[in-house]
C-alpha positions as CSV (number, residue, x, y, z in Angstrom):
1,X,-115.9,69.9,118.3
2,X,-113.4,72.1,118.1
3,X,-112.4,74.1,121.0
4,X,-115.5,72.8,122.9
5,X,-114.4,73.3,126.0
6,X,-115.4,77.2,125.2
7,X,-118.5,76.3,122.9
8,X,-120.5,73.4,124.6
9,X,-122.2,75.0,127.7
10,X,-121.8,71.5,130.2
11,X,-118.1,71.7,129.2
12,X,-117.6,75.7,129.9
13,X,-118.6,74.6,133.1
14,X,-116.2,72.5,133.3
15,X,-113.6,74.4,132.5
16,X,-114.7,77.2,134.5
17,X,-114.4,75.3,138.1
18,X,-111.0,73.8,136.5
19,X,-109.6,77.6,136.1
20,X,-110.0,79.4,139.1
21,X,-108.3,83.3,139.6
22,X,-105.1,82.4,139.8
23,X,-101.7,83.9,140.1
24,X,-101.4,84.1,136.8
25,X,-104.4,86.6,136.5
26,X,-102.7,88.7,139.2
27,X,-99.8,89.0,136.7
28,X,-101.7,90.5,134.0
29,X,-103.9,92.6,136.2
30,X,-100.3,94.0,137.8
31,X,-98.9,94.9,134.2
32,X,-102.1,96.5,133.2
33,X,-102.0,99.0,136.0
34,X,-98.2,99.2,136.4
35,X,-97.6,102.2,134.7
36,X,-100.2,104.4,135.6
37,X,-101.0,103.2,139.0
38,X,-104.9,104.1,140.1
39,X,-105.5,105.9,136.7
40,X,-108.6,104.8,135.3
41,X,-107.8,102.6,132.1
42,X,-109.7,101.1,129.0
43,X,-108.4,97.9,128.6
44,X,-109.6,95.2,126.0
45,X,-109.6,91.6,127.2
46,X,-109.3,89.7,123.1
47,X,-110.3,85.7,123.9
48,X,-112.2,86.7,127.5
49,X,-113.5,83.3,127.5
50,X,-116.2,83.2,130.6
51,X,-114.9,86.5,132.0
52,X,-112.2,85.3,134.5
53,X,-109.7,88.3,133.8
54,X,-111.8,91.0,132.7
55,X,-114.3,90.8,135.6
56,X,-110.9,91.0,137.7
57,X,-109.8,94.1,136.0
58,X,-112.8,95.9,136.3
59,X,-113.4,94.9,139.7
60,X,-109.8,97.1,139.9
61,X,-112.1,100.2,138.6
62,X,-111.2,100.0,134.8
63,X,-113.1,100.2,131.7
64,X,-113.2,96.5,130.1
65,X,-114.2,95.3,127.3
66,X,-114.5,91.9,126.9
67,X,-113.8,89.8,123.4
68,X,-114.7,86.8,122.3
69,X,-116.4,84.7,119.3
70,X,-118.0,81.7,121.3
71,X,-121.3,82.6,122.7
72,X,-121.6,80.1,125.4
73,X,-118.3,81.7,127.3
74,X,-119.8,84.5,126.9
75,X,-123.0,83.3,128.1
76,X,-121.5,82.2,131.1
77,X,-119.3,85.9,132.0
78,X,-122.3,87.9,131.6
79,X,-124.1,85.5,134.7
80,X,-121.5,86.4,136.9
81,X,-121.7,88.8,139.6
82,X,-120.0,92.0,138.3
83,X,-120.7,91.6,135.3
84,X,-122.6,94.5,134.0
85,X,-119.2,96.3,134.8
86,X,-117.4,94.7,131.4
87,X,-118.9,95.4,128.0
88,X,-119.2,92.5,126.6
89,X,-118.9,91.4,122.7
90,X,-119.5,88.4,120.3
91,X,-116.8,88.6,117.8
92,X,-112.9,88.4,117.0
93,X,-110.5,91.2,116.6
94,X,-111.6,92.1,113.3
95,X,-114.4,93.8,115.0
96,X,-112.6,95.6,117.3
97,X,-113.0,99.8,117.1
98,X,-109.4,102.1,116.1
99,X,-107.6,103.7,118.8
100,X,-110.0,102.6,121.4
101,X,-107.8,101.2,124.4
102,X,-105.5,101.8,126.0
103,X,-104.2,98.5,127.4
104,X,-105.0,94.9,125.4
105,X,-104.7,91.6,127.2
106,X,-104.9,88.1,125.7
107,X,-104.8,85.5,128.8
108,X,-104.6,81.5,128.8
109,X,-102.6,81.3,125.8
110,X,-105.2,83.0,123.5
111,X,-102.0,84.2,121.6
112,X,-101.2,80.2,120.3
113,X,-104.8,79.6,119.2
114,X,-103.8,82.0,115.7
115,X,-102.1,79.1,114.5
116,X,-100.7,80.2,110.7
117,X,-98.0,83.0,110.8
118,X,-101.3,85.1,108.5
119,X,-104.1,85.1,111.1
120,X,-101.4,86.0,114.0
121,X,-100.0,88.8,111.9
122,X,-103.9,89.9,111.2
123,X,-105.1,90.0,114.8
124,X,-101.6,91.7,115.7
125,X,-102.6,93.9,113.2
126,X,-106.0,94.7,114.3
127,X,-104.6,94.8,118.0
128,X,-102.2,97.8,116.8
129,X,-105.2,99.7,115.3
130,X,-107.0,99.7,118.1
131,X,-104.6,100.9,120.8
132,X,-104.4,103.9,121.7
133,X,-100.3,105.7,120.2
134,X,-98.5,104.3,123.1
135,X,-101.2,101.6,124.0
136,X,-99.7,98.3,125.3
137,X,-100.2,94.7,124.7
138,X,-99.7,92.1,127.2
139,X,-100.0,88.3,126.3
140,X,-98.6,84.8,127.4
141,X,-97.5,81.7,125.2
142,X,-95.9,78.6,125.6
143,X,-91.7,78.6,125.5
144,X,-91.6,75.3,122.7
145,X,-88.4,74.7,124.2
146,X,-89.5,72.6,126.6
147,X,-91.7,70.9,124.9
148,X,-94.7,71.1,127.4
149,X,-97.1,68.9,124.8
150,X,-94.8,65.6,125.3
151,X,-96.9,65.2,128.9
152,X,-100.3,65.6,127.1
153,X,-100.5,61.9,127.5
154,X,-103.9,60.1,129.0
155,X,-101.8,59.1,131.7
156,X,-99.6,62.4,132.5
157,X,-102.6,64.8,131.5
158,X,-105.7,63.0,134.2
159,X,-106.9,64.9,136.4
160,X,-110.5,65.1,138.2
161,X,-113.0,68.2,138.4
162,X,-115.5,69.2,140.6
163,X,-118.3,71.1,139.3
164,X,-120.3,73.1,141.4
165,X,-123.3,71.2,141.7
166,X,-120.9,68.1,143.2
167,X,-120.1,65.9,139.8
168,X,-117.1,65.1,139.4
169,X,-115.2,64.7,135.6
170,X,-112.5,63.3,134.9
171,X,-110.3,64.8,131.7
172,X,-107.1,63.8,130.2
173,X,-105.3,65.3,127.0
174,X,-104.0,63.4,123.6
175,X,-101.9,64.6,121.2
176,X,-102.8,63.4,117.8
177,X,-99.9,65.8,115.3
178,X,-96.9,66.9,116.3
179,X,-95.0,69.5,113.6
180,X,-92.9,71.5,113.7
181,X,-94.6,74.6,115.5
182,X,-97.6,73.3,115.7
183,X,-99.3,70.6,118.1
184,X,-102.5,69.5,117.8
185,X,-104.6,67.7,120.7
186,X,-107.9,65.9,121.7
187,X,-109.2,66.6,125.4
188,X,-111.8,64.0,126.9
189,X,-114.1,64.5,129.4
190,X,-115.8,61.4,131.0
191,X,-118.8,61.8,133.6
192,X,-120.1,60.6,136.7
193,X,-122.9,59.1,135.0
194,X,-120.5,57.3,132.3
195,X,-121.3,60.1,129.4
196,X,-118.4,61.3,127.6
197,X,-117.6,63.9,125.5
198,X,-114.9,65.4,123.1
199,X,-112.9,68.8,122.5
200,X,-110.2,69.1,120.0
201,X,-107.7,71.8,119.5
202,X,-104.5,72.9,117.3
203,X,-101.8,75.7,118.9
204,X,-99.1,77.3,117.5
205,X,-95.6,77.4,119.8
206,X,-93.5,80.4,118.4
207,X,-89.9,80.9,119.3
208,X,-88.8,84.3,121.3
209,X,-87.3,85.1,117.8
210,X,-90.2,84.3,116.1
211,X,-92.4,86.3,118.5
212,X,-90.4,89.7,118.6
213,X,-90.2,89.8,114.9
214,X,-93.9,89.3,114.4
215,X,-94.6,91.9,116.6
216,X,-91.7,94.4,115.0
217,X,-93.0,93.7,111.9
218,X,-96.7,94.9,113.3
219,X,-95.3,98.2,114.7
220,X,-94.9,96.9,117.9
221,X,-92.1,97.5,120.0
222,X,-91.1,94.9,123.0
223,X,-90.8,96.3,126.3
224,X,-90.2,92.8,128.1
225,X,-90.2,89.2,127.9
226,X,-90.8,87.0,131.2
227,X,-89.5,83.4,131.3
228,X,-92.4,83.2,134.4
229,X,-95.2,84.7,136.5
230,X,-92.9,85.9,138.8
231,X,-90.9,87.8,136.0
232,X,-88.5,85.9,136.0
233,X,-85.9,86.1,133.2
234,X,-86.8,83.5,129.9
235,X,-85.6,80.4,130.5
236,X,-86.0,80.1,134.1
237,X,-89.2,80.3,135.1
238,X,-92.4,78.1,134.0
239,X,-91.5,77.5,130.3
240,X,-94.1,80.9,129.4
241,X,-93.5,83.5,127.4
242,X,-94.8,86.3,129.5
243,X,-94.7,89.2,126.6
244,X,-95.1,93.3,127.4
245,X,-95.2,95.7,124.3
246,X,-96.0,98.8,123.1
247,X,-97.3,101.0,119.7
């Protein structure tokens, strides 16, 4: 299936205990409320997944909305405590309302999964239109340069899980295409009790050229680029493009 890891239940409970707050979600939440401190912000969370970030940012005393088009991720935000703080919504950017927020975040490298130069110019597109004049956009994606995928190798990628109930899966990542711009990968998951299942997945890895013309061609203008989540400069931090941009 692909994507499964966000649209099989057992496996959004895997990747839930996998992906922990991190300090990666303290980035985003310290853009979002960099500029206007304690002020009380709307801020759309496009690709939520189970509610990590958004529950975060409303827990900061912001209006959140939370995006997303697979139900069981969305199944799983809405059980967590907090919850009833974020609005939550089935869907993709198409649906989102004009002029509506002030602040959009895409998190965990929602921003690669628009794979054709088309869909990432549409759901820029639809991301302009529904900021606010002045509104910001705040995203992460992979520096190719790199080339992070060449360790998505059974034997470079295992690693073990805990889910909360005590079991224990193992996962490890395959690549199975390799253009140029474009990887495309299997994940397996294997269980205690010898079941295994399957998630596939294709992501794009733009350039920073690549990135700052797509979003100057949307109407966007770019504030910032990070190399890392500790802002540092591109090039020397975790292989991330950290982006910050505004209408």
């Amino acid at each position: 299936m692909l994507h499964a890891e966000f649209r099989d239940p057992l496996l959004v409970a895997v990747y839930d205990a996998e992906f922990p707050w991190s300090y990666r979600d303290d980035f985003f939440l310290s853009i979002v409320e960099e500029p206007a401190g304690a002020a009380r912000l709307r801020v759309l969370d496009l690709g939520c997944g189970t509610g990590r970030l958004a529950l975060g940012i409303a827990a900061a005393g912001h209006t959140v909305t939370g995006v997303d088009p697979a139900a069981a991720s969305l199944d799983a935000a809405r059980a967590k405590p907090g919850a009833e703080k974020v609005t939550w919504t089935e869907g993709t950017s198409r649906d989102l309302p004009a002029e509506a927020f002030d602040v959009a975040v895409m998190s965990s490298h929602v921003a690669q999964f628009f794979v054709t130069d088309e869909a990432w110019a549409e759901v820029l597109a639809d991301l302009r239109r529904s900021l606010v004049p002045g509104g910001r956009i705040v995203f992460d994606a992979r520096d190719p340069r790199p080339r992070e995928w060449e360790e998505w190798t059974p034997a470079e990628s295992l690693r073990h899980v805990t889910l909360p109930d005590g079991r224990e899966v193992a996962l490890w990542n395959d690549v199975t295409e390799d253009r140029p711009g474009v990887v495309s990968f299997s994940q397996y998951y294997r269980f205690a009790d010898g079941g295994e299942l399957l998630s596939t997945g294709t992501l794009a890895f733009r350039g920073e050229h690549d990135l700052r013309a797509s979003l100057r061609d949307a109407g966007f203008t770019v504030e910032r680029i990070y190399g890392g989540w500790h802002r540092e400069p591109v090039g020397s931090g975790d292989g991330e493009f950290l982006v910050v941009a505004h209408t």
